[in-house]
C-alpha positions as CSV (number, residue, x, y, z in Angstrom):
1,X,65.4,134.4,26.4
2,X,66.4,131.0,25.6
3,X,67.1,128.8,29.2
4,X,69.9,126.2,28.6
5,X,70.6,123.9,31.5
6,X,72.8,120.4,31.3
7,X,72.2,117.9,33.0
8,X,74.8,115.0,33.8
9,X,73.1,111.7,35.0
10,X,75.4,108.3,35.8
11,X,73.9,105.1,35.1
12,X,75.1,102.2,36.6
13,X,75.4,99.8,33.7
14,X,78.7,100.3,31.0
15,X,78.7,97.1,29.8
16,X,75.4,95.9,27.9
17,X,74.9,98.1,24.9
18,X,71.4,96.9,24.6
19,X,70.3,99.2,28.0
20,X,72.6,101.8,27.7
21,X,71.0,102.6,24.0
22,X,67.6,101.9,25.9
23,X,68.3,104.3,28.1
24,X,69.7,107.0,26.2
25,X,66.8,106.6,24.1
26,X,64.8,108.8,26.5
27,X,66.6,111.4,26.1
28,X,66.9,111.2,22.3
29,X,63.2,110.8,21.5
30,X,62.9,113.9,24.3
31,X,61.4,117.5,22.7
32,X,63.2,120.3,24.4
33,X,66.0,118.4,25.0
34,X,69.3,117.5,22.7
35,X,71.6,114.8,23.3
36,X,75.4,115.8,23.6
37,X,77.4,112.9,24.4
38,X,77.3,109.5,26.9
39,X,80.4,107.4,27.4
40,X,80.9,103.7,29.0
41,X,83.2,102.3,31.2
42,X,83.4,98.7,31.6
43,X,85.1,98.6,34.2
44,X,83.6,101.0,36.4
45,X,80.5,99.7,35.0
46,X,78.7,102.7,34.4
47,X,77.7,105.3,31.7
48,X,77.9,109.5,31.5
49,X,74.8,110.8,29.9
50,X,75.3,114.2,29.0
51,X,72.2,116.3,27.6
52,X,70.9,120.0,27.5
53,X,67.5,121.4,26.9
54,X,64.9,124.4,28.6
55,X,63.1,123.6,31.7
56,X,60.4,121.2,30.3
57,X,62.7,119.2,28.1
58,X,65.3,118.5,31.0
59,X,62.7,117.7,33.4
60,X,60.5,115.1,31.4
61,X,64.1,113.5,29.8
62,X,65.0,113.1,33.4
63,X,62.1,111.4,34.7
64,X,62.0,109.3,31.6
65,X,65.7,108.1,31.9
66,X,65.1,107.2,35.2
67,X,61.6,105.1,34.5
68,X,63.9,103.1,32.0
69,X,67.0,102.4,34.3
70,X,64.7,101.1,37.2
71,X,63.1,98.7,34.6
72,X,66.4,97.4,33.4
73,X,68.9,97.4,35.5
74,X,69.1,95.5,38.5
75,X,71.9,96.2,41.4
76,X,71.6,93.2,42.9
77,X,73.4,91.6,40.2
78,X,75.7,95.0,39.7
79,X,80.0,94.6,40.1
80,X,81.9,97.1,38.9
81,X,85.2,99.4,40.2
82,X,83.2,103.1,40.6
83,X,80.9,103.2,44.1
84,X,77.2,103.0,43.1
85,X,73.6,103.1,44.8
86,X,71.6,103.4,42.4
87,X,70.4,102.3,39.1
88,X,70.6,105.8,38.0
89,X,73.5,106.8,40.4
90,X,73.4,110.6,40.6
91,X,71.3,113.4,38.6
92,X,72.8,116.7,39.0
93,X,71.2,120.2,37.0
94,X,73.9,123.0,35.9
95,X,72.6,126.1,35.0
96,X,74.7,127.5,31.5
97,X,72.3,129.8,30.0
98,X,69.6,132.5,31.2
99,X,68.5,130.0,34.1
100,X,70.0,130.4,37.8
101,X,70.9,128.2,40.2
102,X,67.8,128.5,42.4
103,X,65.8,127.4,39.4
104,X,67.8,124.7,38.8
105,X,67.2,123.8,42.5
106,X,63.5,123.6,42.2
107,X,63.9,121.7,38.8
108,X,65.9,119.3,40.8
109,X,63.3,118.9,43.6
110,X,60.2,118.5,41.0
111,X,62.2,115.9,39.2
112,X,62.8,114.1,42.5
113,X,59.3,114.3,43.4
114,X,58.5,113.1,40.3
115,X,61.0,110.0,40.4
116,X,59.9,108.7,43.6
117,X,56.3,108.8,42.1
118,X,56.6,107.5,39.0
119,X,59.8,105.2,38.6
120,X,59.3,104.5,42.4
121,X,63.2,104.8,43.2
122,X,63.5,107.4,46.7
123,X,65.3,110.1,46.1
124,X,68.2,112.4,48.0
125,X,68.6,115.9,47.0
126,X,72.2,116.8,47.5
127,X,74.5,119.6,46.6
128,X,72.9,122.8,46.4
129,X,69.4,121.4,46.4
130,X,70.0,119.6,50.1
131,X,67.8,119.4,53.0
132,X,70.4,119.7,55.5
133,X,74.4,119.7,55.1
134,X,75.6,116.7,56.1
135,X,73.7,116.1,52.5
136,X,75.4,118.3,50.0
137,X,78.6,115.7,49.4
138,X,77.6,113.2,47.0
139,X,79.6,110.3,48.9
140,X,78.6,111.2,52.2
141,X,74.8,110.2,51.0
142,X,76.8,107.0,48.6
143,X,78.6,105.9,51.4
144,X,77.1,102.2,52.1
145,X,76.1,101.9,48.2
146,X,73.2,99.5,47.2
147,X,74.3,96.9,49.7
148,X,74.0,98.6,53.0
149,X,71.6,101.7,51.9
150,X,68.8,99.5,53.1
151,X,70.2,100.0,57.0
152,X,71.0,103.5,56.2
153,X,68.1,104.6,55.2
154,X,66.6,103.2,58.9
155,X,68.7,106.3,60.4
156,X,66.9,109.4,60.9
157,X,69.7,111.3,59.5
158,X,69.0,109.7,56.5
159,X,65.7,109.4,55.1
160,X,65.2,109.9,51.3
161,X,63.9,113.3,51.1
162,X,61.3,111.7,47.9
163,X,60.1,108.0,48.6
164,X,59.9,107.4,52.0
165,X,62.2,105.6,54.5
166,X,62.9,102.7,52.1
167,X,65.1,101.9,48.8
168,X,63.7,99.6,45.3
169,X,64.7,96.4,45.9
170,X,66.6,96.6,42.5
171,X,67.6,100.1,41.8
172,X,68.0,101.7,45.2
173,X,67.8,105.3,45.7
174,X,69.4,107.8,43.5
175,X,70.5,111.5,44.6
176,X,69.2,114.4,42.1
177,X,70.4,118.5,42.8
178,X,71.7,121.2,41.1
179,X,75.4,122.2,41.0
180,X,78.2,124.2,38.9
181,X,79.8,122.6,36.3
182,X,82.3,120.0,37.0
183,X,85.0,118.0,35.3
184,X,85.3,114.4,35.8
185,X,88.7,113.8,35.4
186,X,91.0,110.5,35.3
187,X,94.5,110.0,35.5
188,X,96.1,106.4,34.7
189,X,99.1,105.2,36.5
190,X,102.5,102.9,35.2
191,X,101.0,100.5,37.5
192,X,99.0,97.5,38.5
193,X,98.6,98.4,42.0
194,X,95.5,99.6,43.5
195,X,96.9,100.5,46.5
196,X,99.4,103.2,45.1
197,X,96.4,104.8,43.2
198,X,94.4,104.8,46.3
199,X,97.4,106.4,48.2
200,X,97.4,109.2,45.9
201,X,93.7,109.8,45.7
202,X,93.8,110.9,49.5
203,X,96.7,113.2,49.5
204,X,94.9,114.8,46.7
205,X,91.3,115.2,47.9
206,X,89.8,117.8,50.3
207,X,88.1,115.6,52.4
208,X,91.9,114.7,53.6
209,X,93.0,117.8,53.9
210,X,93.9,117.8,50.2
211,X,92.8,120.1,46.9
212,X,90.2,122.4,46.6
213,X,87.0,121.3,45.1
214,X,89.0,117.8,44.5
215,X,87.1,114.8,45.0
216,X,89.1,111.5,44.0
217,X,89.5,107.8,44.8
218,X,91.6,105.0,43.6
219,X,90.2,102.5,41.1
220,X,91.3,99.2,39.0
221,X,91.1,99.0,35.0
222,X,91.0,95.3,34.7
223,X,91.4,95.3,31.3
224,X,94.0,97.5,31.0
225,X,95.6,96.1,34.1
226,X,96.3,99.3,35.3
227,X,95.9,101.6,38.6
228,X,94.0,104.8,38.1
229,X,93.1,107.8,40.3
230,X,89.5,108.7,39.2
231,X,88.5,112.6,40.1
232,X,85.7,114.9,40.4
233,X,86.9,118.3,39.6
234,X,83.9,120.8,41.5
235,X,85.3,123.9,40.8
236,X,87.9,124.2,37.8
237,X,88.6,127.7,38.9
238,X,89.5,126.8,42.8
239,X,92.0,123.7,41.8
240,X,92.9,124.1,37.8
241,X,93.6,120.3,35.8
242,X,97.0,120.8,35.6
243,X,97.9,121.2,39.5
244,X,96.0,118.4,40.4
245,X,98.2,116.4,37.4
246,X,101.5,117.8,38.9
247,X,100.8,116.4,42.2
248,X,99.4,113.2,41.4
249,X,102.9,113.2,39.2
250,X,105.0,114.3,41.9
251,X,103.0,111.5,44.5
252,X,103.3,109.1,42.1
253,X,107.3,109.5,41.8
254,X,107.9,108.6,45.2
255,X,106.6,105.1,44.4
256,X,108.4,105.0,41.0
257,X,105.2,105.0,38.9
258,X,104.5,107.7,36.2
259,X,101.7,109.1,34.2
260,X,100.8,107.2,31.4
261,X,97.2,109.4,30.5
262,X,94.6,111.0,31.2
263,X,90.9,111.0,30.1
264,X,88.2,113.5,30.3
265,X,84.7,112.0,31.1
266,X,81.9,114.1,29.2
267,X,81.8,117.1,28.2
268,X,84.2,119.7,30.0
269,X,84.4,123.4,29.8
270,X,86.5,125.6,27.7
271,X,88.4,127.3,30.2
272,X,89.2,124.4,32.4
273,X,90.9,123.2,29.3
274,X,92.5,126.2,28.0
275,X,93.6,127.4,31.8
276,X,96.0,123.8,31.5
277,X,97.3,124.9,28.1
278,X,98.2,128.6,29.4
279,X,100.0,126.8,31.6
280,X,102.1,124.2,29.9
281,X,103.0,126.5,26.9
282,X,104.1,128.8,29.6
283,X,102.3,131.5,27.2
284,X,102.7,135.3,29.0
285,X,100.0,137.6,29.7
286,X,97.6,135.3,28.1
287,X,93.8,136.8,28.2
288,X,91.3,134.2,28.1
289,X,88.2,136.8,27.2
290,X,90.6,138.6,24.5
291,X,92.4,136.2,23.1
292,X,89.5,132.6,22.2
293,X,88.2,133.2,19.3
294,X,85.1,131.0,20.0
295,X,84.2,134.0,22.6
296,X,82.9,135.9,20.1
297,X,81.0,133.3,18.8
298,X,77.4,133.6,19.7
């Protein structure tokens, strides 16, 4: 049995090459563990790590990654467009290959243990590895970010499960858990305002009574001068790419903006991908099992 899991950690630094290749280092120079891809945003200031390995490898790259971000990067001198509260943001474990979810649970909670211990940054567990449900959404524990997690953290309702009742000084608290696979997703508007983006970004997401599985809020590309709605698809299968790009489309129309791209953070499955070709090629009686050939690949 060979266990495969991925795991997806954010970093909040996209702009100084130097840490970022620090940082991705650990993961690198990891046995157990392989690189796959990690990609910058300047704007949002932050960087998609992307890496698979068995139990052991995933664990001690994990741990290591975070050591490095606490030592270099420093929030209190942090600006960029995407909400952040930590130096490493978010750690989430997806199970792919002869591993289940409840194991990637337990990974998640020995790597948070091991966090708060050894790269001294508290930890929340969220998702499917949370203490209680007002926990599980990723920007119910975010909301605040860096600046006001220090008062947060005061509440009862929301002490770091690793770490104590406290946050680093410089890299704040982080949330780690294990989760299916998602798809960060971004679509770029024909505009330069924010508020437009942000507009659409509510119709769209569930928490507003919006898309299933659609998380998504408006964000500023400075140096593109553009508006862009930035998205976490949860489940690909519950809200597919191409409805949630119809509607922002549709949304954006009334305000005479269009769709000038859209960009895929990371690494994305197969289906979620193939599912929005079905659909635009308007192919009949397609059969995603039968008809991939890389699903006979082993």
């Amino acid at each position: 049995m060979a266990v495969i899991i991925e795991s997806i950690p954010n970093i909040s630094e996209g702009r100084r090459k130097d840490v970022i290749e620090a940082c991705v280092d650990q993961i690198r120079n990891t046995p157990g563990c392989t690189l796959l891809d990690y990609s910058s945003d300047p704007n949002h200031n932050r960087t998609v790590i992307t890496y698979m390995g068995d139990m052991k490898g995933c664990e001690e790259a994990s741990v290591k990654l975070a050591k490095k971000a606490a030592e270099l990067i420093d929030l209190t001198k942090h600006e960029g467009e995407h909400p952040r509260m930590g130096a490493v943001d978010v750690m989430p474990f997806v199970p792919i290959k002869d591993v289940t979810m409840d194991e990637c649970v337990e990974l998640s909670k020995k790597v948070g243990e091991r966090i708060a211990k050894e790269a001294d940054i508290p930890v929340f567990l969220y998702e499917k590895s949370a203490s209680a449900p007002h926990r599980q959404n990723l920007a119910a524990i975010r909301k605040g970010q860096f600046e006001g997690m220090a008062e947060k953290v005061k509440d009862s309702q929301w002490i770091p499960d690793f770490g104590g009742q406290r946050i680093n000084a410089t890299a704040g608290v982080v949330a780690v858990g294990a989760r299916p696979a998602l798809v960060a997703y971004n679509i770029n508007l024909s505009t330069s305002d924010l508020t437009i983006a942000s507009n659409i970004a509510k119709i769209i997401r569930r928490s507003s009574g919006g898309l299933e599985a659609v998380k998504a809020l408006g964000v500023m590309l400075e140096d593109r001068n553009i508006a862009q709605v930035s998205i976490n698809m949860c489940d690909h299968n519950a809200t597919p790419l191409y409805r949630v790009t119809e509607l922002v489309k549709a949304e954006a129309a009334r305000y005479g903006v269009h769709v000038i791209g859209t960009e895929v953070i990371g690494l994305c499955p197969m289906k979620a991908l193939i599912d929005s070709a079905e659909y635009y090629l308007q192919i009949e009686d397609f059969d995603f099992d039968k008809q991939v050939i890389e699903n006979y690949l082993i």
